[in-house]
C-alpha positions as CSV (number, residue, x, y, z in Angstrom):
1,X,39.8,-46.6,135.9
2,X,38.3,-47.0,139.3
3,X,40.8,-48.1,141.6
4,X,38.5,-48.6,144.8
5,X,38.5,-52.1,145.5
6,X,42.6,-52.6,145.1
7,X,44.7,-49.8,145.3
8,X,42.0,-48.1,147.3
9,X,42.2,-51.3,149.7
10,X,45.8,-51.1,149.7
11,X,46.5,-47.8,150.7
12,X,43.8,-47.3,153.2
13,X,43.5,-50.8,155.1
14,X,46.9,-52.0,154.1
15,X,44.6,-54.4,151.3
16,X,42.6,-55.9,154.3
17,X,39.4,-56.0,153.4
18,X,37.3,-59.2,153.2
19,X,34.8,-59.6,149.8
20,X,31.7,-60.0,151.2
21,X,31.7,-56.4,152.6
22,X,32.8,-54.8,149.4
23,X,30.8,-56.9,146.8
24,X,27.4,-54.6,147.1
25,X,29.4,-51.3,146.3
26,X,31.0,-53.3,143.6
27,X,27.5,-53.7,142.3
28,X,26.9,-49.9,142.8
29,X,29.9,-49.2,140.9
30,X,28.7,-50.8,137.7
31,X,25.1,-49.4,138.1
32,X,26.5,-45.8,138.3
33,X,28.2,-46.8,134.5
34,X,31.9,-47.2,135.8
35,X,32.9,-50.0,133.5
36,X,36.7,-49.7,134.2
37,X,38.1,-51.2,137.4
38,X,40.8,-51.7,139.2
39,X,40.1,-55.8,140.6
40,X,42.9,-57.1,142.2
41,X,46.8,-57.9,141.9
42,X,49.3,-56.6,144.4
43,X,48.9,-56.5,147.5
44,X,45.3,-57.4,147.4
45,X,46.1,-61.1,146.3
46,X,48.6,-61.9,149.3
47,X,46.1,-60.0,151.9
48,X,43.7,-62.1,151.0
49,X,44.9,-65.5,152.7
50,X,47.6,-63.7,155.0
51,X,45.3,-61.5,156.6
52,X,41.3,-61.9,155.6
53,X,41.0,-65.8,155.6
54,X,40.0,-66.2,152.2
55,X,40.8,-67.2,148.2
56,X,41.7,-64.7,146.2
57,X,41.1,-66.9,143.4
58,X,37.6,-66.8,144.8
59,X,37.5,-62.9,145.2
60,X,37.8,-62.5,141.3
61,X,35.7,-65.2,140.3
62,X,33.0,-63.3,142.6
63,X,34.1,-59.9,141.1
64,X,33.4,-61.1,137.8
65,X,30.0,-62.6,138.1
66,X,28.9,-59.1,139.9
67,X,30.1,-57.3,137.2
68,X,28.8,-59.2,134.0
69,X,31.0,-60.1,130.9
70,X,31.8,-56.5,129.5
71,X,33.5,-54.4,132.4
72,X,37.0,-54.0,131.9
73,X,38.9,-55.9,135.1
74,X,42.2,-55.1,135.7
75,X,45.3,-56.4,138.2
76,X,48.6,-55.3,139.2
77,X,51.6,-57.5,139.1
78,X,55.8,-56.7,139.7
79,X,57.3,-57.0,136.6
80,X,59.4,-60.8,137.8
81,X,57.7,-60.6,141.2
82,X,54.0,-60.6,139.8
83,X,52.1,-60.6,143.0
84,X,55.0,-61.9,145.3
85,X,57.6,-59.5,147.3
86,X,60.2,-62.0,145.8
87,X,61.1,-63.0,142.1
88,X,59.5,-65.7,140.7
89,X,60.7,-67.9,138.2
90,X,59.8,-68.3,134.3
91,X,57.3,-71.4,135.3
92,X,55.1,-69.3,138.1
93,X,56.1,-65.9,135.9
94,X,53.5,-68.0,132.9
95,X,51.1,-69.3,135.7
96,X,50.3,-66.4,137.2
97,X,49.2,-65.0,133.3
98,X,47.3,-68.3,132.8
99,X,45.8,-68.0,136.2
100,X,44.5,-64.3,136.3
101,X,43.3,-65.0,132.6
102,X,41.0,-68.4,133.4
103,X,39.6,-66.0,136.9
104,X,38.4,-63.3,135.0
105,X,40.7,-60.4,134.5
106,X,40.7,-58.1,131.3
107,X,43.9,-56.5,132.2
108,X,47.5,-56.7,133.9
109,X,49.1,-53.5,134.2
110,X,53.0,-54.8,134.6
111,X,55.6,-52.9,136.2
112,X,59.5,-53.0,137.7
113,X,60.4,-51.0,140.6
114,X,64.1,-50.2,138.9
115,X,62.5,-49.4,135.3
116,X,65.3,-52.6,134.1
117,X,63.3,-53.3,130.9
118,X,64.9,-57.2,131.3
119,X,62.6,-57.9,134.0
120,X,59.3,-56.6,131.8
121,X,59.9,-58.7,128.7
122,X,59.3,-62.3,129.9
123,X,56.1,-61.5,131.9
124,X,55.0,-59.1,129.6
125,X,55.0,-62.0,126.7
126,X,53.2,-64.6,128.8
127,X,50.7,-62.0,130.0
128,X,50.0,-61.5,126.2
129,X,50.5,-65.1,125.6
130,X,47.3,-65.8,127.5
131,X,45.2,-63.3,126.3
132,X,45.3,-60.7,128.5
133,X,45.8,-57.2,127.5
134,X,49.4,-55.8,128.7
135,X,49.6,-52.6,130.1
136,X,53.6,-52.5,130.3
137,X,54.5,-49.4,133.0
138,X,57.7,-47.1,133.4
139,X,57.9,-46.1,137.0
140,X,58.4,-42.7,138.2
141,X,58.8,-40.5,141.3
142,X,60.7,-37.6,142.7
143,X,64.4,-38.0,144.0
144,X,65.4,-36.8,147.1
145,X,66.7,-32.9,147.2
146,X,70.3,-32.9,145.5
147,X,69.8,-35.6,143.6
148,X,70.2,-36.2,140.0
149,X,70.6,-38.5,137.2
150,X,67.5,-40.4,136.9
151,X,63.5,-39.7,137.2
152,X,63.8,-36.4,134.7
153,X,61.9,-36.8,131.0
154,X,65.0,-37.8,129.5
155,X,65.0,-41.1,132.1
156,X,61.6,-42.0,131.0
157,X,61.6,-41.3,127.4
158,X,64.9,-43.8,127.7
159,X,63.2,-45.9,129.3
160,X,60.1,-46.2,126.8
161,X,62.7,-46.2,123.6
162,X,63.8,-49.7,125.8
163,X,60.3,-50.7,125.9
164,X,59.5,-50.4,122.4
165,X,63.3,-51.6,121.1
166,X,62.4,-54.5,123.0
167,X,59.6,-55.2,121.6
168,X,57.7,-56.4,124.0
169,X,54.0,-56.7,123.1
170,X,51.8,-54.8,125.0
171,X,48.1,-53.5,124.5
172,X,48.6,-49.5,126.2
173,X,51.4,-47.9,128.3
174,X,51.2,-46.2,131.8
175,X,53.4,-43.9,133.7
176,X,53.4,-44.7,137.6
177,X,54.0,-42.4,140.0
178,X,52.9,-44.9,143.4
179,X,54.3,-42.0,145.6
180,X,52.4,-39.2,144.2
181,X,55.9,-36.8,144.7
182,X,56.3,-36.3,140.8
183,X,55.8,-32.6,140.3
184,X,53.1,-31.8,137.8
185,X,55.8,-30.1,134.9
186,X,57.8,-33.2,135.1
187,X,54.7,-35.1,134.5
188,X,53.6,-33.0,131.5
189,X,56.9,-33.0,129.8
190,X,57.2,-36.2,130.4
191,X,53.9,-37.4,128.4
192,X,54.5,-34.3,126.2
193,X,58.0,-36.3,125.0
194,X,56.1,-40.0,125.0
195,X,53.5,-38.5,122.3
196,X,56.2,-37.5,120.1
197,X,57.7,-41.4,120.2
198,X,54.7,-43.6,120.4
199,X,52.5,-44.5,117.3
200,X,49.2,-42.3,116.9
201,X,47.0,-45.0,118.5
202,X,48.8,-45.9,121.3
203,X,47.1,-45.7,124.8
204,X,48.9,-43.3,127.1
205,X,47.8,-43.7,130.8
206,X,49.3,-41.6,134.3
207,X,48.6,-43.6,137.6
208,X,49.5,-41.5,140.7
209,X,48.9,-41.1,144.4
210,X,47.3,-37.8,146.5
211,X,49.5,-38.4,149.5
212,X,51.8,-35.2,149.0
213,X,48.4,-33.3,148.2
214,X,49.4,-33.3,143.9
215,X,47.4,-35.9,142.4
216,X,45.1,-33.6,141.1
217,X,47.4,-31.5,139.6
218,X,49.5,-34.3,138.2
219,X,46.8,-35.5,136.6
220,X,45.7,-32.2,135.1
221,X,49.3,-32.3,133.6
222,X,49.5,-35.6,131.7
223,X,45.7,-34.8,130.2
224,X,47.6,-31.6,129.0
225,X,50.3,-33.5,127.9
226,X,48.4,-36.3,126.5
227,X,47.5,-38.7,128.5
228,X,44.3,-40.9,127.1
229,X,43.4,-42.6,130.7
230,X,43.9,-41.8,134.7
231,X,43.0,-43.4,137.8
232,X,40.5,-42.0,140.1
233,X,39.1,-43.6,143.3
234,X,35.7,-42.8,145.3
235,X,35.0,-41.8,148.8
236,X,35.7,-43.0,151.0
237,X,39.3,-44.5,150.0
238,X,39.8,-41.3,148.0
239,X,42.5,-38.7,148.1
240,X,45.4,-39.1,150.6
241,X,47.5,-42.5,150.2
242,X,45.0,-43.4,147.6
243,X,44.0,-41.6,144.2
244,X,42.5,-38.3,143.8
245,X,38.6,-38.4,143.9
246,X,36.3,-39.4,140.7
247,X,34.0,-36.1,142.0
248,X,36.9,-33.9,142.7
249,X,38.5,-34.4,139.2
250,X,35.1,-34.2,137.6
251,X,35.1,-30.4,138.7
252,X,38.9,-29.8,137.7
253,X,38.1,-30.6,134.4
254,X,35.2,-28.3,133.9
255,X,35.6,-25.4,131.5
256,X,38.5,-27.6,129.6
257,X,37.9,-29.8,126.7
258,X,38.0,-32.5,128.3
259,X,35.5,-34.8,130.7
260,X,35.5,-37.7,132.4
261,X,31.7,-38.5,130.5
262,X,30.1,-40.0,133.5
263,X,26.7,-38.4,135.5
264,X,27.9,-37.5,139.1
265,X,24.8,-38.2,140.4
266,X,25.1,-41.7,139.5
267,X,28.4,-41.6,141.5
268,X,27.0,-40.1,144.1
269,X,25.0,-43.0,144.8
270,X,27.7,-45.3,144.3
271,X,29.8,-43.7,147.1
272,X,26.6,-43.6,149.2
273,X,26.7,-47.7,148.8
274,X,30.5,-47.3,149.4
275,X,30.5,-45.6,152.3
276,X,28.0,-48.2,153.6
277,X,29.6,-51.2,153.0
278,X,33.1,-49.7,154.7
279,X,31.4,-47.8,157.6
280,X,32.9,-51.2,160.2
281,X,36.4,-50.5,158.7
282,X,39.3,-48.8,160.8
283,X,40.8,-45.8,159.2
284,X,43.9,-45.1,159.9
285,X,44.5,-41.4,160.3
286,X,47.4,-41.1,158.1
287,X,45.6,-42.8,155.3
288,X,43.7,-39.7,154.7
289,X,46.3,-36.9,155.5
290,X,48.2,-34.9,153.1
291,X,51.8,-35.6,153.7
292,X,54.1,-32.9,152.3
293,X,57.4,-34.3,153.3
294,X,56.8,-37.9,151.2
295,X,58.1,-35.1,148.4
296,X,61.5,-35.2,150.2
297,X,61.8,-38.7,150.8
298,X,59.0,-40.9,148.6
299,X,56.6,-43.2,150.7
300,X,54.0,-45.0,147.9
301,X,50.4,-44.6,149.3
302,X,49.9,-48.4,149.3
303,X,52.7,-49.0,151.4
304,X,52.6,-46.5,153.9
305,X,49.6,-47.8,155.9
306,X,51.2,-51.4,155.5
307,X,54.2,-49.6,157.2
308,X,52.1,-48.0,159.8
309,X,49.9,-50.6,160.3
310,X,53.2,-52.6,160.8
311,X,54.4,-49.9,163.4
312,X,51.5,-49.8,165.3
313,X,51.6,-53.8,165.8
314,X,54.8,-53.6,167.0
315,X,54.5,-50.7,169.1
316,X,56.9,-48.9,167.3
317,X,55.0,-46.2,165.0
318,X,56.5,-43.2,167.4
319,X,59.6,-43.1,165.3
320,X,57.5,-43.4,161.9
321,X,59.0,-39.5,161.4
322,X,62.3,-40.8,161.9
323,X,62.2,-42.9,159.7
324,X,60.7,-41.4,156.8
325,X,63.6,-38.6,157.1
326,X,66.4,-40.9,157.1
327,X,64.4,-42.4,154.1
328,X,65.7,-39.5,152.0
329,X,69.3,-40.9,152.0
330,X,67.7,-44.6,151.5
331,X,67.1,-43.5,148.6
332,X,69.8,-41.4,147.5
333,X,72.8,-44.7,148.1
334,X,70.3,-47.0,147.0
335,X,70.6,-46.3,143.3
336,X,67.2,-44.2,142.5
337,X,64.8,-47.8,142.3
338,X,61.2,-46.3,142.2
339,X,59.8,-46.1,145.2
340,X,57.3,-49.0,145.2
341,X,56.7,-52.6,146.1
342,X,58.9,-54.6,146.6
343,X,62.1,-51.4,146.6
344,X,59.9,-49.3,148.6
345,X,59.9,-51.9,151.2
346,X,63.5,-52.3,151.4
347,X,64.2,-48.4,151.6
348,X,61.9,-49.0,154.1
349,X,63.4,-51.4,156.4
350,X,66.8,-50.4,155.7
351,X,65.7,-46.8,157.0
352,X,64.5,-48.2,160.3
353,X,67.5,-50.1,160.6
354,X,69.5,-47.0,160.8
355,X,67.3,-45.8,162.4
356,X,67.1,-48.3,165.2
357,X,70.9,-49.2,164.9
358,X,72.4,-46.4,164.1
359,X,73.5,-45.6,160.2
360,X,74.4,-48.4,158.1
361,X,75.9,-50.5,160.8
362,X,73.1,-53.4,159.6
363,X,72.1,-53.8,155.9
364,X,68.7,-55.0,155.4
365,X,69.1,-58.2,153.4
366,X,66.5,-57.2,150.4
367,X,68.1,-54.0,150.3
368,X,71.5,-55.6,150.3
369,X,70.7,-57.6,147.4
370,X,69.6,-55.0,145.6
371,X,72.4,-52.7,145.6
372,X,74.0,-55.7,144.6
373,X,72.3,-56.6,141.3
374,X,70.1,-59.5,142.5
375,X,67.0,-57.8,141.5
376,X,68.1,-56.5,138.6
377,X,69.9,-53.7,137.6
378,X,69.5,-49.9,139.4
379,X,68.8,-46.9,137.4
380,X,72.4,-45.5,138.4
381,X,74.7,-47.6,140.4
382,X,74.4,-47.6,144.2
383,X,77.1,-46.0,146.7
384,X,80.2,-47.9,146.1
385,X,80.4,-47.9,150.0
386,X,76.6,-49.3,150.9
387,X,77.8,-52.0,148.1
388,X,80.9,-52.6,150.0
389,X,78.8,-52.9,152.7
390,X,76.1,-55.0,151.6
391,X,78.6,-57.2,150.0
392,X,80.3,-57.9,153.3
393,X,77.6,-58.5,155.6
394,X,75.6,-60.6,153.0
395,X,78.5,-63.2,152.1
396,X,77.7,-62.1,148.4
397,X,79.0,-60.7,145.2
398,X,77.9,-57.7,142.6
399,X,75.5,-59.6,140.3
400,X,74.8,-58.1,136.9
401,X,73.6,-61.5,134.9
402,X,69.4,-61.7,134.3
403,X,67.9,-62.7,137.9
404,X,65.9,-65.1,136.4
405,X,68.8,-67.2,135.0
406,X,69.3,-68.3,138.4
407,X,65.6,-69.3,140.1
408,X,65.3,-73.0,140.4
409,X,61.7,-74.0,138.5
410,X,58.8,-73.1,141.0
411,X,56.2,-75.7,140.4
412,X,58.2,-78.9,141.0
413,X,58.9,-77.6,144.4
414,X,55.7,-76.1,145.1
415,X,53.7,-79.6,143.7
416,X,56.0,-81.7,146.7
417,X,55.1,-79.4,149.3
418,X,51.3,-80.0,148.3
419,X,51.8,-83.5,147.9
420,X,53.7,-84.0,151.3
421,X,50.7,-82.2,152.8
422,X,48.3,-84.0,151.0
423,X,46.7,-81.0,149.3
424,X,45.4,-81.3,146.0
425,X,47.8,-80.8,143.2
426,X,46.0,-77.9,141.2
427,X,47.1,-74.8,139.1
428,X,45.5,-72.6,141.8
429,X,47.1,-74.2,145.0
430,X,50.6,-74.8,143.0
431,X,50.4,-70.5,142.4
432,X,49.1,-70.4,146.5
433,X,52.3,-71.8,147.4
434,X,54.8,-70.4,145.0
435,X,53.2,-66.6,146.0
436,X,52.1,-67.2,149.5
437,X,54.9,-70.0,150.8
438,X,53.8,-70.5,154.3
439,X,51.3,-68.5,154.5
440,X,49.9,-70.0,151.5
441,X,50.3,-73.4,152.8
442,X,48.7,-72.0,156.3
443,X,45.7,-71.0,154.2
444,X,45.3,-74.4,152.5
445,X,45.2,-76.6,155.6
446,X,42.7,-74.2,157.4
447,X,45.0,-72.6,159.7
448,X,44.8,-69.1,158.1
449,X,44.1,-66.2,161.0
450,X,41.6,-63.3,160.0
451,X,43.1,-60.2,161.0
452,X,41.2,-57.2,159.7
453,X,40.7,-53.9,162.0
454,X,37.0,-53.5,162.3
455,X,35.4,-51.1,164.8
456,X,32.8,-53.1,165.9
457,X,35.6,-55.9,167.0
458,X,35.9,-53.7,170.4
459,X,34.4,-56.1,172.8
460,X,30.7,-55.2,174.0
461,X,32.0,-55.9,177.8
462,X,34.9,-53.8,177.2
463,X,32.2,-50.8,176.6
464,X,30.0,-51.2,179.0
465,X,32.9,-51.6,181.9
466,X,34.0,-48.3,181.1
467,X,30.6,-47.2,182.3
468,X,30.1,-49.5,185.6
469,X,30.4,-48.1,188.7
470,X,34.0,-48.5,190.3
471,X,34.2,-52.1,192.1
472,X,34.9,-52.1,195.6
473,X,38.6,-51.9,196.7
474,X,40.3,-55.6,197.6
475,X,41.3,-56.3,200.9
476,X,44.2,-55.9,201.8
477,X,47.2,-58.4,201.5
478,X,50.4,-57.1,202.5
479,X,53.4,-57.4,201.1
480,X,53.6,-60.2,198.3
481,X,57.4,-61.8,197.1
482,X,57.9,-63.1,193.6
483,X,60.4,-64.4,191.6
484,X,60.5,-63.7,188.0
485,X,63.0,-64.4,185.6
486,X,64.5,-62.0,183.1
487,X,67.0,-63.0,179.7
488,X,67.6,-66.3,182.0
489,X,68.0,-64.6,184.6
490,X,65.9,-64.8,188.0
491,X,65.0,-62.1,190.7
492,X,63.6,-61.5,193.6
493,X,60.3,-59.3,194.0
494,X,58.9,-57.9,196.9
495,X,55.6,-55.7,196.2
496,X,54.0,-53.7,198.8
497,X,51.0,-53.3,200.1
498,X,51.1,-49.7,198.2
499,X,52.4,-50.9,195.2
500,X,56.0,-50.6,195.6
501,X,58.7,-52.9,194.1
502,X,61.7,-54.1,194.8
503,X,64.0,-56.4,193.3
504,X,67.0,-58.1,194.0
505,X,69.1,-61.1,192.1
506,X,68.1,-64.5,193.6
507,X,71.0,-66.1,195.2
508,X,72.9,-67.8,192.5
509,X,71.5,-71.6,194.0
510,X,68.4,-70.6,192.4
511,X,69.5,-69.3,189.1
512,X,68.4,-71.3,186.1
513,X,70.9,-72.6,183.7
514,X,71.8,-70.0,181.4
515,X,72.4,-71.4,177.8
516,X,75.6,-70.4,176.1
517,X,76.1,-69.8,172.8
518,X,75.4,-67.0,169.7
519,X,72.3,-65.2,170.1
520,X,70.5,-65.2,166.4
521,X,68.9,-61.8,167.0
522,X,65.2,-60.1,164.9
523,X,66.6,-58.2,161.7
524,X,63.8,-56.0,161.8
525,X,60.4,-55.8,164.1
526,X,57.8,-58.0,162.9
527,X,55.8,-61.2,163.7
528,X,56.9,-64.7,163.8
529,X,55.6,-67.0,161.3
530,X,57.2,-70.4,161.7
531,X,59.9,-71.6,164.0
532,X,61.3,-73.9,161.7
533,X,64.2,-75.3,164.0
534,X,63.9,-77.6,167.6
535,X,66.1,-77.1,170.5
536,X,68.9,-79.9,170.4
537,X,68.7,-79.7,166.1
538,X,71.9,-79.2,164.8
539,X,71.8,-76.5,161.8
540,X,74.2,-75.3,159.2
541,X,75.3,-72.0,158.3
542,X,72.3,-70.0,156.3
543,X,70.0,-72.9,157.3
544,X,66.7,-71.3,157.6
545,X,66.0,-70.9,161.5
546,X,62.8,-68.4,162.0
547,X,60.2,-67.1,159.4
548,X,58.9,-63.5,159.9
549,X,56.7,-61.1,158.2
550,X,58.4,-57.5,158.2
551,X,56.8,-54.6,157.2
552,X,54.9,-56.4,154.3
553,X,57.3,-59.2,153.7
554,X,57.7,-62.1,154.6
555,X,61.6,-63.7,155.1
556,X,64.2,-66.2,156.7
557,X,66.1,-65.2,159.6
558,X,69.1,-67.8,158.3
559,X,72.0,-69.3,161.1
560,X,75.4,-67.3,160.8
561,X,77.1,-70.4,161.6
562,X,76.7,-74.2,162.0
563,X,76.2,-75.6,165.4
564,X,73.6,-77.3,167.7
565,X,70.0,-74.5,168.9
566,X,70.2,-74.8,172.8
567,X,67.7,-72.0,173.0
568,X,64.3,-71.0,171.6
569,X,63.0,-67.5,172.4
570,X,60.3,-67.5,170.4
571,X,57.2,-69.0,169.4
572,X,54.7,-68.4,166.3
573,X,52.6,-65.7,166.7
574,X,54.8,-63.8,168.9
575,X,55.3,-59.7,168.4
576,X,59.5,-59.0,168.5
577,X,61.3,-55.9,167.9
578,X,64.7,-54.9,166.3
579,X,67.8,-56.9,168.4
580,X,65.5,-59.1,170.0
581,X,66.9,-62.6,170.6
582,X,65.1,-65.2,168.6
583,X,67.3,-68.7,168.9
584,X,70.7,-69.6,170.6
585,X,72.9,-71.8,169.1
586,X,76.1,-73.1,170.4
């Protein structure tokens, strides 16, 4: 399968990548007799009306017509999650499989970060209930050094006795490794094992990443030990966070009984119309590197760019190391969930919490409700002390029921908040809001922002200045005073004529009022959404106050306590890092 146009997308622009750029290769594609492709799902449905102004409802019905009737199309959903970073409940769980079905797709490969088989049976049925081939997924990657009891052969082949006890139906079977840190004899016994279980016919496929520099070799492995598909990508989203090359694995394979049966010329020519149609697109350099140390602590290719993209928006990507290090023991407490969307997320932010805090004095909420049970159940159990912890700063207790007994229905809820907004009521919007929430509803009232990182969006002016000839030095003006206020809190300034400052607190006459109260401070860094409260309103406690998009996901900054807001420090659209003060209540 070519995954070019979705994980490809993913783990090189962080999925932001707008259609009519990508459509012509998409045509190239098909004409070089790849009929297998990766179309959408994950990341690449959000990105769409978050970040490129645009449907992607629209995207596949477009990716279908270019292709004709007989190329296989597949997606990528989370197991409960589907294409959200939160679960979704049984009536948006069946809408999304309806959905993806009536816009073109072939294919939903379906797969749970914490391998709980409870959370692939319900989406699995309605994804077959709709017509759709199911490609049902154990997820793998390498534990941290020292680590044991899960992510060995004997995990998996556990976990695929599950899958077929179960009995949930399901069309072919793929082993996941979105981190690429597997090591290839792991992946060979592991496929070695699944041979011996599964029936004759069934369809064994290995997905993986080339971040740690392996993919190659990984992939080499599960042919050996009997893999019947892989997933290859083309220049230039090849190799790095993305998969290993279509041209490189072509030449791995030669002098072995196996092929991959297509004419490399013909590629050639497809990645000639490739590299054409992204030649505007930012790279980020650590979208193409080889990454040795994701083996220690696992990063997933797709969400490593979305991390540093993150990073670099916030002015924060200097402790990027940092943070994948203390990653390792993330991991390690967390209770061995795969590394990958949504859990790779939350090992993420919790690791730049301790980070940025210092270790384990703040629990990131989604990783806090992991440990405790919310998201289902954890390969092993997580730390007794991070659950402790998580327990006590959360307000909640361990949960072991099914997360999905407890999700109100979606599409009554999302229907009013169309109808209040006099949107239409259709199966399409209804799934926009459920997925999206306000991003979706941003994107339906024409407010969505584009926000893709193109070269040419340096400004013309911005060039040439660099060139001008230096402007003439202003006149003098002597020294200048300011006052500026600070956290409330005003001060004198007296600049120089050669640029020297001074400052002093204004006499207390000319402070301004200071307002008292409980500073509701930024979780994580991120970007404010919505401002959902007014100063004067009077809140409860866990009242939603703030919406912000962190590191991928989006999330309420709730009230500690009920009271009156006397202070808003933010507005939407605004940058804020780790601590900073974003309402005051009293």
């Amino acid at each position: 399968m070519d995954t070019s146009f979705r994980d490809g997308f993913q783990s090189v622009f962080g999925a932001r990548v707008l259609t009519d750029d990508f459509m012509p290769a998409v045509k190239a594609s098909v004409d070089a007799g790849i009929d297998n492709i990766e179309a959408g799902g994950g990341a690449r449905f959000q990105s769409l009306f978050f970040y490129c102004g645009e449907s992607a409802f629209d995207m596949m019905d477009r990716f279908r017509a270019e292709v004709g009737p007989n190329v296989a199309l597949q997606t990528l959903a989370r197991g409960i999650n589907v294409v959200a970073l939160s679960q979704c409940p049984r009536d948006i769980i069946d809408l999304h499989a309806k959905m993806f079905k009536k816009h073109g797709m072939t294919t939903i490969r379906n797969f749970d970060a914490l391998n709980d088989i409870r959370n692939l049976e319900y989406s699995g049925e309605r994804i077959a209930h709709h017509g759709l081939n199911h490609q049902i997924v154990v997820s793998m990657m390498e534990l941290p050094p020292g680590c044991s009891g899960a992510h060995d052969p004997e995990f998996y082949m556990d976990r695929l006795k599950q899958i077929l006890a179960a009995d949930i139906p399901f069309h072919s079977i793929c082993f996941k490794d979105a981190s690429g840190t597997s090591n290839p004899r792991k992946v060979y016994e592991t496929f070695k094992a699944a041979r011996k279980i599964v029936s004759d016919d069934t369809i064994l496929w290995f997905h993986t990443h080339d971040t740690a520099g392996l993919g190659i070799s990984q992939n080499m492995a599960a042919i050996e030990g009997g893999a019947d598909g892989i997933d290859l990508a083309k220049t230039p989203v090849s190799g790095g966070t993305c998969q290993p090359d279509i041209l490189s694995q072509i030449h791995a394979l030669k002098g072995t009984e196996y092929t991959l049966d297509i004419d490399y010329r013909k590629v050639l020519v497809a990645v000639e119309a490739f590299e054409e149609a992204m030649k505007d697109y930012f790279f980020p350099p650590e979208a193409k590197m080889v990454s040795p140390n994701v083996t220690l602590s696992p990063m997933p290719g797709g969400a490593l760019t979305a991390n540093t993209m993150m990073m670099r928006d916030t002015g924060t990507l200097h402790l990027y190391g940092d943070v994948i290090k203390e990653m390792s023991e993330v991991v390690a407490r967390g209770g061995f969930g795969t590394s990958v969307t949504p859990v790779s997320q939350f090992y993420f932010q919790q690791a730049y919490l301790n980070v940025t805090q210092g270790k384990w004095k703040k629990i990131n909420p989604s990783y806090g409700n992991m440990v405790l049970g919310y998201f289902g159940r954890t390969p092993v159990p997580a730390d007794p002390e991070i659950v402790k912890l998580a327990s006590e700063q959360l307000g909640k207790p361990v949960f072991t029921d099914d997360p999905l007994d407890i999700l109100e229905p979606g599409i009554p809820k999302a229907t009013k908040i169309l109808q209040d907004n006099n949107l239409p009521v259709t199966d399409e919007n209804i799934f926009i809001i459920a997925s999206c929430e306000s991003k979706g509803l941003d994107f339906l009232q024409g407010k969505a922002q584009v926000n893709v990182r193109k070269i040419s969006d340096e400004k013309p002016a911005d060039k040439k200045a660099a060139k001008a000839a230096p402007a003439a030095a202003p006149a003098a003006m002597g020294p200048r005073n300011y006052t500026i206020t600070v956290n409330n809190r005003p001060y004198n300034v007296n600049v120089t004529e050669a640029g020297g400052v001074q400052a002093t607190a204004a006499a207390p006459v000319a402070a301004a009022p200071v307002a008292e109260g409980t500073d509701v401070e930024a979780p994580t860094p991120g970007n404010i959404l919505k401002v959902l409260v007014e100063v004067g309103a009077t809140v409860t406690k866990d009242q939603p106050l703030v919406v912000m998009e962190a590191m991928k996901m989006e999330s309420d900054v709730k009230s500690p306590s009920a009271g009156k807001i006397v202070a808003l420090h933010v507005a939407v659209g605004d940058t804020v890092q780790t601590g900073e003060p974003l309402v005051t209540i009293a």
